[in-house]
Structures are given as structure tokens and as C-alpha cells.
C-alpha positions as CSV (number, residue, x, y, z in Angstrom):
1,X,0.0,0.0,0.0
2,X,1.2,3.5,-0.5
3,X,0.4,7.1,0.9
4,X,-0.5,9.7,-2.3
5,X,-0.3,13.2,-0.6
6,X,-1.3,16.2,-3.2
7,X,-0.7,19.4,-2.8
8,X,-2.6,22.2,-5.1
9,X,-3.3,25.7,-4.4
10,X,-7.0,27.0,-4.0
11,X,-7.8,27.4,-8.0
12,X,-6.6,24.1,-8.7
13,X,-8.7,21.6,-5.9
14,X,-11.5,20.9,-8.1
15,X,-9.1,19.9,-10.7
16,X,-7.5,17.6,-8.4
17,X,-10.8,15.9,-7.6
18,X,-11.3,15.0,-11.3
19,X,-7.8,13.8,-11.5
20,X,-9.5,11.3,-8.2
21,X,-12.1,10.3,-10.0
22,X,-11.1,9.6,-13.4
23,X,-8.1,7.3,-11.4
24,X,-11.0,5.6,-9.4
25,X,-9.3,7.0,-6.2
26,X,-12.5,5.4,-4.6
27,X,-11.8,7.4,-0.7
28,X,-9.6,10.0,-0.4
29,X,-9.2,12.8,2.6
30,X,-9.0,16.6,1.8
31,X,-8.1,19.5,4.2
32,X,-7.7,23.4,3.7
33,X,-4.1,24.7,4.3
34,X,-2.6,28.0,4.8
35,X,1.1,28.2,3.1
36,X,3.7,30.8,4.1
37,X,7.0,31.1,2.7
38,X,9.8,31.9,5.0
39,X,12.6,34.6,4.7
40,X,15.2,31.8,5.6
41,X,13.9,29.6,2.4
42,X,12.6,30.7,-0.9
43,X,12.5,27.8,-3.0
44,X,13.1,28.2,-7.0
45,X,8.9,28.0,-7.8
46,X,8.3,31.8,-6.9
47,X,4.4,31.4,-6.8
48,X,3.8,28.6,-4.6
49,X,3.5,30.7,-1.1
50,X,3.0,34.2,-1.3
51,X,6.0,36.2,0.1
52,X,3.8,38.3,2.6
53,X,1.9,38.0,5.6
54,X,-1.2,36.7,3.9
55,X,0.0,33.2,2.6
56,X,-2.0,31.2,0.0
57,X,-4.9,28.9,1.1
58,X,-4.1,25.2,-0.7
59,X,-5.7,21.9,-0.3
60,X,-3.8,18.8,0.5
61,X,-5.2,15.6,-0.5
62,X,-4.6,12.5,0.8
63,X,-5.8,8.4,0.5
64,X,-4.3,5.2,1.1
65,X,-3.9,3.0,-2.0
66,X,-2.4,0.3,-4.1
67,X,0.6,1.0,-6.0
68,X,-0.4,1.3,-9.6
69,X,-3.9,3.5,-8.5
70,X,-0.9,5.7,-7.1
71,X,1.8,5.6,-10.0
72,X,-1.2,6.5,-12.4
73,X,-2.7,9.3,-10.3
74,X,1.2,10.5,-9.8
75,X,1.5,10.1,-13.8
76,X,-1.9,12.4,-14.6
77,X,-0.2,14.7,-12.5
78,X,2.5,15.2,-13.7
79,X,0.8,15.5,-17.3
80,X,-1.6,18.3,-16.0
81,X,1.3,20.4,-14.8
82,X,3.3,20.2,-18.2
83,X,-0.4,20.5,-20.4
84,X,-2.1,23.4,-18.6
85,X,1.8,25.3,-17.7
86,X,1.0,24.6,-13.7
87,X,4.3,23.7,-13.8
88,X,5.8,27.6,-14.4
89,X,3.8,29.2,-11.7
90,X,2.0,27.1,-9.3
91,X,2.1,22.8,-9.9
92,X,0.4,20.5,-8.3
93,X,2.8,18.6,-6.0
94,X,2.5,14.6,-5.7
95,X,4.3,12.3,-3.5
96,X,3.7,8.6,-2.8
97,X,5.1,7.3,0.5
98,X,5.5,3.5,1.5
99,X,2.8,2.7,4.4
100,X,5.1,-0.1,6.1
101,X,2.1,-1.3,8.3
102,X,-1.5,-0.7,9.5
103,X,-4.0,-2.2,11.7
């Protein structure tokens, strides 16, 4: 089993949710976040967090699945960053994570 953790900035949630579906992601999890970018850090994607006090409100999405649910949600991903230019300003971040047990 693997963790998928997304991470997508307000505009792009509902976008993320097709991505779900059209994967047959059949449960997922989904909670609002508030991103800040630090002084000490500024990482080479400029538009992720804003550089003020305000911060950005994102969604991070997260389920529990098999491996090749995952690598194809992972792969759509990476596809809608490169086809709708997410990728220059603000992608959608992916990450699958080895769940080494559950009960």
C-alpha cells in the first residue's frame, strides 16, 4: 500500500478531484491549508506561497492505495502540470510514501 499526498493551491482543488475520480481513487481525505513562505527559504517555484503576511490557502489531499492506483494518479499529474503550464507558476505537487504497516 502507498500514501498519495497532493498538494494544489486553491484554484486548482476541483481539478484535483477530477484527477481522483477519473483514477478511481474510490476514498480520499482533503483539508484546507494556509502556506507561508519563510525569509530563511525561498525555493526556485516563486508562486507557490506568497512572500507576505497573507499566505496562500491550498488543499492537500490524501488516501491510502495500491501501488499502480498511485503511479497513475502520480502520472496524470505530472501531465496536467506540463499541459495546462502549472508547472511555471503554481504545480500540483505529488508524493507517494511506503505505508510499512496498518491495523
Amino acid at each position: 500500500m502507498k500514501l498519495l499526498i497532493i498538494l494544489s493551491i486553491e484554484e486548482y482543488t476541483d481539478d484535483v478531484r477530477k484527477i481522483l475520480a477519473r483514477q478511481k481513487v474510490p476514498i480520499y481525505s482533503e483539508t484546507n491549508i494556509h502556506g507561508f513562505r519563510t525569509e530563511a527559504y525561498q525555493p526556485d517555484i516563486s508562486n507557490w506561497f506568497a512572500g507576505d503576511d497573507h499566505g496562500v490557502y491550498s488543499t492537500l489531499f490524501f488516501a491510502i492505495q495500491g501501488e499502480e492506483c498511485v503511479k497513475r494518479v502520480i502520472a496524470e499529474v505530472k501531465a496536467y502540470n506540463e499541459d495546462t503550464g502549472a508547472s511555471e507558476q503554481n504545480p500540483l505537487h505529488a508524493y507517494q510514501l511506503n505505508v510499512e504497516e496498518s491495523v
